[in-house]
C-alpha positions, 0 to 999 in steps of 0.5 A: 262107708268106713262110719259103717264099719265097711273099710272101702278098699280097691279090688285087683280082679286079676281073674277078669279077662282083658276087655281085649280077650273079651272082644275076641271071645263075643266075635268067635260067638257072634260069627258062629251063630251067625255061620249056624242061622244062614243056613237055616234063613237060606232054607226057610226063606229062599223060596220067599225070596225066588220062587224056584227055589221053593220048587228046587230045593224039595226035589234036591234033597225031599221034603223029610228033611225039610220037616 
């Protein structure tokens, strides 16, 4: 590229985190959304899963939640 009159040269990103910091940061995102959908998959899906749940959780706390 240099005939192009584009000089090759190597770039230091010292911005860049270490892959290590990188890591950690996708884990907390991952084990975060995974503790926020649990819930939500426990609700939608309990009753599928027992039917007595689907009977339970309606009279514990209301249907308006629920909604």
């Amino acid at each position: 590229m240099t005939r192009l009159g584009y000089p090759a040269t190597l770039q230091q990103d010292a911005a860049r985190p270490p892959k290590d910091n990188e890591a950690a940061a996708l884990k907390r995102a991952f084990l975060t959304a995974l503790a926020l959908t649990l819930p939500v998959l426990a609700v939608e899906m309990g009753g599928h899963l027992v039917p007595a749940f689907h009977h339970w959780l309606p009279g514990l706390v209301g249907t308006g939640p629920l909604n």
